[in-house]
N, C-alpha and C positions, 0 to 999 in steps of 0.2 A: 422119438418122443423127447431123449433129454434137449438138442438144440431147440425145438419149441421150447420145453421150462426153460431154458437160461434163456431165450429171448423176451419171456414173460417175467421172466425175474428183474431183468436190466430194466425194462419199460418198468414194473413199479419200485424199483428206485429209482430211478430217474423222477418219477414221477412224486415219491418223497421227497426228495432233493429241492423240487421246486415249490411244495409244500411247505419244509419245513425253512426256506429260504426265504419266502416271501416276504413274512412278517419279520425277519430279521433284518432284512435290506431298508426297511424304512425307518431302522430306528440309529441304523450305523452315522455318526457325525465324523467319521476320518475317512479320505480317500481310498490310504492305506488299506485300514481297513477293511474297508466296503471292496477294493482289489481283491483281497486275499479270502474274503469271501464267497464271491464271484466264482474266484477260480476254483476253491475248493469243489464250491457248488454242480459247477459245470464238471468235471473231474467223478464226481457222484454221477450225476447224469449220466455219461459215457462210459466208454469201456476205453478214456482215451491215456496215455501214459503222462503227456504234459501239457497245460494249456498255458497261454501267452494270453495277456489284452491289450489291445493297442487302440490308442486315442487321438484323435483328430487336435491336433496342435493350434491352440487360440490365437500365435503370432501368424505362423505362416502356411497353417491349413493341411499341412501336411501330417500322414497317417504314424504314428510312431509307436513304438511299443515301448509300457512303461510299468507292467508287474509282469511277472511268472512265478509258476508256481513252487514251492521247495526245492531248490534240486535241481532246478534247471536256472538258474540266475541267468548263465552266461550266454542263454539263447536273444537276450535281449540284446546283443552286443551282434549274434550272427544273423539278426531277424534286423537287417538294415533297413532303410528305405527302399532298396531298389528289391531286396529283397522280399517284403511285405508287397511291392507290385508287382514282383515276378510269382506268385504264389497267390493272385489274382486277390486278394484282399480287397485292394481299392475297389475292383468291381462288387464283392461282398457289397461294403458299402456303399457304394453308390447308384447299387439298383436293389438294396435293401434286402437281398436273397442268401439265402446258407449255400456255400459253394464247395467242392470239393475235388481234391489232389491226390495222385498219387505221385510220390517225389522219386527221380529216377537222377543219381550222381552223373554229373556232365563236366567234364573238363571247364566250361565257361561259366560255370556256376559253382563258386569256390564253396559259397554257404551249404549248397546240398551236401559236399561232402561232411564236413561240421555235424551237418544234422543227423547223416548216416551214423555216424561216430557212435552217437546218443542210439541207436537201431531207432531212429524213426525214419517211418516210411507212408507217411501218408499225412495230408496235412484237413481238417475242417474247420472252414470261416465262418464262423456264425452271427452275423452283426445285430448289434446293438440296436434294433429299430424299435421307435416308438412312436405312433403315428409321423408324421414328416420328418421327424428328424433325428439322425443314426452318426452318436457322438463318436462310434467307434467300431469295434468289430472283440470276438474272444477266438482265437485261434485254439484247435483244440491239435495234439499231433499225437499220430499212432503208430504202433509199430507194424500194424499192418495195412497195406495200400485200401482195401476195402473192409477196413473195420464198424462202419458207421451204416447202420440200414436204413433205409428209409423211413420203416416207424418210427426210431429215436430223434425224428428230426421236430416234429412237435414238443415236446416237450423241453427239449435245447431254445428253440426260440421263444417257448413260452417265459422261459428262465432267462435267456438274451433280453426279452421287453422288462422285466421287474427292473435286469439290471441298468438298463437305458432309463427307464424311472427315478430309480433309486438313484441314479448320477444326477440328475438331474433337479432332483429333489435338496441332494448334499448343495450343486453350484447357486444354489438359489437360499440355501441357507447359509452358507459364506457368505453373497454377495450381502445380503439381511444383516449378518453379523459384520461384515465391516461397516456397511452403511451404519450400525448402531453405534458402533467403535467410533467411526470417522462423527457422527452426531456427538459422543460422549464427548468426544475432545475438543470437537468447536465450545460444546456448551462453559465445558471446564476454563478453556481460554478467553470467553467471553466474561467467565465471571470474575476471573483473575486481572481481566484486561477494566475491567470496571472498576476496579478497586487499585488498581493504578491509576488510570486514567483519572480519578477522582482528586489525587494528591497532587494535582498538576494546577496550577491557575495560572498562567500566563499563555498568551492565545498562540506564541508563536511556538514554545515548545510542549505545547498541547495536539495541537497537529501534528506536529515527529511524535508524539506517544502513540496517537492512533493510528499511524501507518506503520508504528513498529508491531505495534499490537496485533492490527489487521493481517502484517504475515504469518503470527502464531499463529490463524486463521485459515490464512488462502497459502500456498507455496507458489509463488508467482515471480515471475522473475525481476518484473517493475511496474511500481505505480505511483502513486500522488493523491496528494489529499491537498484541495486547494478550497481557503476561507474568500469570498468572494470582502469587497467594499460595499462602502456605504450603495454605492451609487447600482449595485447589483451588477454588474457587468467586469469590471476592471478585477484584477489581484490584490487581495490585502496581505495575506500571507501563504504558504504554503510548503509543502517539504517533498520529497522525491524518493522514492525506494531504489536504490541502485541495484543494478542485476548482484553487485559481490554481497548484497545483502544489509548495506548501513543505510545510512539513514540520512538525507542532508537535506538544507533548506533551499536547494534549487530549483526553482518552480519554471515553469513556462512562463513566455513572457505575456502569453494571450491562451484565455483558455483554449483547450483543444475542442475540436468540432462534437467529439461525443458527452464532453463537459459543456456545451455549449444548449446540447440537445438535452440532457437532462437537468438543466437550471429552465430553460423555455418552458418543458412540459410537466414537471416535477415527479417525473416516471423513471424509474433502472434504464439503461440501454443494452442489452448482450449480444456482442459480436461471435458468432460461431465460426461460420465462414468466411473469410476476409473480403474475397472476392465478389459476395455479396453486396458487401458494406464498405467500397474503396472510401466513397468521402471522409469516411470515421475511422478510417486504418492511417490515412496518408501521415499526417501532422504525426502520429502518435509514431509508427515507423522511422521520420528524420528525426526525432528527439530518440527515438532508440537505436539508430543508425545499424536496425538489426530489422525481418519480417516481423509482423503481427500477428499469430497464429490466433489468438482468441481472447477478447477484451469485454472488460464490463464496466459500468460506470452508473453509479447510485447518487442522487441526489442525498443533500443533508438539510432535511427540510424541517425550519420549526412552524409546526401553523400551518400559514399560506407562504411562509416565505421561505424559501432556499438559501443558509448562509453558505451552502458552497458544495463539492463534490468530493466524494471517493473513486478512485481509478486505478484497476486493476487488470494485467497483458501478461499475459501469456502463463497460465496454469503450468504447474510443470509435469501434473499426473493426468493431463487430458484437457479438453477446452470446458468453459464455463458450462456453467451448469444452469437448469431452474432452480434447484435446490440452493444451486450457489448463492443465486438473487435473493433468497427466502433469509440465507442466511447474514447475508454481508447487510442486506435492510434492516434485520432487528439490530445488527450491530452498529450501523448507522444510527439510529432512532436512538439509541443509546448512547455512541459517542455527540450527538447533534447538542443533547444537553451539557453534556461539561463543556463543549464551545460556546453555548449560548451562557453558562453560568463563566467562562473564562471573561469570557467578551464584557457581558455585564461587570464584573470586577475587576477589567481596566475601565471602563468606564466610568466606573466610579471613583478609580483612583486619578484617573484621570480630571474629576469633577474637585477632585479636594486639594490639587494640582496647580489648577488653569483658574482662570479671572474670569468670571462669568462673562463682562464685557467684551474684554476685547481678544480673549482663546488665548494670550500668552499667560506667561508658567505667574504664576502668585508669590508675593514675596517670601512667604515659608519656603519653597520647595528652592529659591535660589538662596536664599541662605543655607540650606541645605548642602546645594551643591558647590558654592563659595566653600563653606567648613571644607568640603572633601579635596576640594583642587590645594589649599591653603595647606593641608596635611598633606598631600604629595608632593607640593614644592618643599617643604621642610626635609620630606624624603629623599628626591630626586634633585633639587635643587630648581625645577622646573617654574617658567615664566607664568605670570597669575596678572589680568589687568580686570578691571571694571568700570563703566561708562555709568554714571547718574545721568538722568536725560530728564528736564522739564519745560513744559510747552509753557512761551513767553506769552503772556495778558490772558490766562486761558480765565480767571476772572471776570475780565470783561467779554469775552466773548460767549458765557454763562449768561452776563447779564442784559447783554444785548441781542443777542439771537436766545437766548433757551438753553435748557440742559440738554434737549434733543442735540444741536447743534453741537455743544460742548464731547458729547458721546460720541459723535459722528466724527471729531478732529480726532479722536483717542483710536477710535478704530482704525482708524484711516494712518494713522501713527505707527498703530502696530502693527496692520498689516507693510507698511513698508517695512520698519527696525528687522519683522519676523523673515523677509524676504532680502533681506540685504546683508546674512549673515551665513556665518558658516552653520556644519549641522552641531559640530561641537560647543557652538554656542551658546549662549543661554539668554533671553529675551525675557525678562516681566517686567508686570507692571507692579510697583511698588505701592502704590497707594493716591489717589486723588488723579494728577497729570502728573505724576512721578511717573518715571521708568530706568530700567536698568541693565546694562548689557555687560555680561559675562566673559571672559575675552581668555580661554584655557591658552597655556604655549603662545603667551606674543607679547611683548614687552610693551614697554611706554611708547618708544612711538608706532609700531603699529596700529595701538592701541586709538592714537592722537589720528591717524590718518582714516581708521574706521569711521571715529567721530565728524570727520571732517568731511566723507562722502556721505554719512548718515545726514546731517546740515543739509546739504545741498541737494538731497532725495527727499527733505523732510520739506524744504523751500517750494521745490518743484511740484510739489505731490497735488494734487486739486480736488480738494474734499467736494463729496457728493450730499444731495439731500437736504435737511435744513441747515446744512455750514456750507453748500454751494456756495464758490464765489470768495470765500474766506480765503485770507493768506496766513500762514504757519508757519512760524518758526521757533525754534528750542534753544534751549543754554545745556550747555554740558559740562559737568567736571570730570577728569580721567585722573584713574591713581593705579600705580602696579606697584607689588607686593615688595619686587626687589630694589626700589627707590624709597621705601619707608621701614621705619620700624615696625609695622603690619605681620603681625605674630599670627593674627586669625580672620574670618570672615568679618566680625564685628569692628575690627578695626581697621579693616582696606574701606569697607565700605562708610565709616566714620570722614576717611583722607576723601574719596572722592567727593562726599556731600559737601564737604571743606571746599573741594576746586570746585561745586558749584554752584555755591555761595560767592566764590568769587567771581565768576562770571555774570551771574546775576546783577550780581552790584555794580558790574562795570560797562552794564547795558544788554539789549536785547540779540538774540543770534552770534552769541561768543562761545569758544571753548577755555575753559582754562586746565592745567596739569597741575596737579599736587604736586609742589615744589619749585615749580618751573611757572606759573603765572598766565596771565592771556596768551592764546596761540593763533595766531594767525587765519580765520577760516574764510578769508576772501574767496581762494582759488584755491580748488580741488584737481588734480590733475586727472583730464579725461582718459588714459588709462585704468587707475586707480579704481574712477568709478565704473569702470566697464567690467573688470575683473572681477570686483565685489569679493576683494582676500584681504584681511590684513596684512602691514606690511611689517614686516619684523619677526610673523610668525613664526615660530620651530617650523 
């Protein structure tokens, strides 16, 4: 009679155990935890002296064990791999059934001895099933080879599914919580990166703000933000994310093929698989002279119109996402304005700059920049020249073809002056058929020899439209800063107006120099004019 009650006894606590378990397994948020519960639980259930759980490893699949119960720590250390397969676990798991051992010490089997050590001598695998799928197994071990009867085995696996539940239940609340975590942070950087990005108004180091911003965003190894041109197709500006992490303004020389594809269609591109999508890997691969593992690229569209792309290779915690696209497009949509407000205010500085006519810079902005050259040569000692330039009979040719006509010589003017110069130049128009060229690092006669191929390009030139057919030509006066008492902007450009006044008065298509008088502009030597350098330059 007694082995009946104690068999009745174990079955209703076991059968407590998974009662008062149940509800407690769903509410546990630590692994830990939810382990040490488990195994208590199980430990109640049985009549067993130690249980182990071991879990199916996310990297490489393999069964490991990674709690035990009080007391027995160091079983986790002799419950190897090989030994978990030698004490048929894996088959536990992998045909979803309670299996059972009795462990017999073997010379070849070092761990049985280990475990005798402990007087265990029997081992049960109870796995973790939960309809299809069995994260793991609970090892349960006893001191005797057949301690576990077959009625106990219900209720063991009824308490084995809670805890396959309950695991399951926790990875799905982690994954929940860092996805909420990983969303907190993009939001927090997006609104940080706003309020950056905002203090920025120049279009070229507005782009470096949003590619640097975009990494607080994506952790990626390299990407690009490139502002397209007028003409939709070509580079205006752009900056580069280098794998060490800075930031520079080395763009490609042509967009790449997935930047190409999302300016066409005005749609994200995401590359998962490369070998799917070789055409959109190749270009982006030789500018990384590294593989492409997983690439995205979003348009930066205001309107209907695309001023250009974000591009972003190689995630470093896994390939793009959808969620990625969700997030990197509100961030787009968001940086597209401060481009589109940068853009508009060069534009308009640009407008309070330039001469409506004819696109060179307007006489404020080169006195402007006379003032500053005039202040670094007083500093550095550096060379400072300036060319007056004005178109001979342009009066009568007002009065005899038109102001049309008259417009069409000025443009035609300065589209030469504009292309016959260096970049450190400076080209305007001063006022009426005044003009004036700016000449940084080059003395008087380099100065005289610019003038003197400007002549003969301004001779050559063959106005289009209503001044068809016209012939053109100018008077120049040249003055540099270290041939006069020329203290400032105001008074170089005083000596030049002086030299040419004097060419004026001493007929049409002359040069004259402050200080030095008419200059020779017969013949320009055809190197000279091919090179298009000043000569005397620094």
């Amino acid at each position: 009679m007694a082995p009946h009650v104690d068999k009745l006894e174990r079955r209703l606590s076991a059968l407590e155990a998974v009662q008062e378990t149940s509800w407690i397994l769903s509410s546990v948020r630590s692994r830990t935890a939810l382990a040490d519960l488990a195994l208590d639980a199980m430990l109640r259930a049985s009549n067993a002296r130690a249980a182990v759980l071991a879990l199916i490893d996310a990297d490489d699949g393999l069964l490991r064990p990674v709690a035990a119960s009080p007391g027995y720590r160091e079983l986790l250390e002799v419950l190897s791999e090989s030994a978990l397969e030698s004490l048929r676990t894996v088959q536990a798991v992998e045909k979803r059934q309670l299996t059972r051992r009795s462990l017999r010490p073997s010379p070849q089997e070092s761990y049985l001895h280990r475990l005798a050590a402990r007087d265990i001598r029997g081992v049960c695998n109870v796995p973790l099933a939960a309809r299809r799928r069995c994260p793991g197994v609970i090892l349960l071990l006893y001191d005797s080879g057949r301690a576990l009867g077959s009625d106990a085995t219900r209720p063991l696996l009824t308490l084995a599914r809670q805890v396959a539940v309950a695991l399951r239940n926790l990875a799905l609340y982690e994954q929940l919580k860092e996805s909420h975590s990983r969303a907190e942070t993009r939001l927090t950087a997006m609104m940080e990166s706003a309020r950056i990005l905002s203090d920025t108004t120049e279009p070229g180091a507005v782009v470096q703000s949003i590619l640097a911003q975009t990494r607080r965003i994506f952790d990626c190894e390299a990407g690009w933000i490139i502002l397209l041109a007028r003409d939709g197709r070509s580079i205006d500006a752009a900056a580069h994310l280098c794998p060490d992490g800075t930031v520079d303004t080395e763009g490609p020389e042509e967009l790449h093929a997935i930047s190409r594809w999302a300016v066409e269609t005005g749609v994200p591109y995401l590359v998962r698989n490369p070998e799917q999508h070789a055409h959109f890997c190749e270009d982006l691969a030789a500018e990384l002279h590294a593989p492409v593992r997983s690439a995205l690229c979003v348009p930066l569209a205001f309107g209907d119109a695309v001023l250009g792309t974000i591009e972003l290779v190689n995630k470093r915690d896994g390939p793009f996402s959808n969620d990625d696209i969700e997030t990197i497009t509100a961030f787009a949509s968001q940086a597209v304005l401060i481009v589109k407000n940068a853009l508009l205010l060069q534009e308009t500085k640009e407008l309070a700059i330039r001469d409506p006519l004819t696109g060179l810079y307007n006489r404020r902005h080169l006195m402007d920049t006379l003032d500053r050259e005039m202040a670094r040569r007083r500093r550095y000692g550096s060379d400072v020249s300036l060319i007056m330039i004005d178109v001979d009979d342009f009066k009568r040719i007002n009065d005899a073809h038109g102001h049309a006509a008259g417009d069409a010589v000025l443009e035609m003017l300065a589209d030469v002056f504009s292309r016959s110069i260096r970049d450190v130049d400076v080209a305007a128009r001063m006022g009426g058929d005044e003009f004036a060229i700016l000449l940084p690092s080059t003395n008087l006669e380099g100065s005289i020899e610019v003038a003197k191929r400007l002549q003969m390009l301004a001779k050559d030139a063959t106005p289009t439209g209503p001044a068809e057919g016209l012939s053109v030509s100018v008077s120049q006066g040249v003055a540099e800063a270290g041939r006069s008492d020329a203290l400032d902007g105001s008074a170089l450009l005083i000596e030049a107006d002086l030299a040419l006044y004097e060419a004026k008065a001493s007929g049409t298509g002359l040069i004259a120099a402050h200080g030095t008088g008419i200059v020779d502009a017969a013949r320009v030597p055809p190197e000279l004019a091919a090179e298009g350098l000043p000569v005397g330059a620094a």
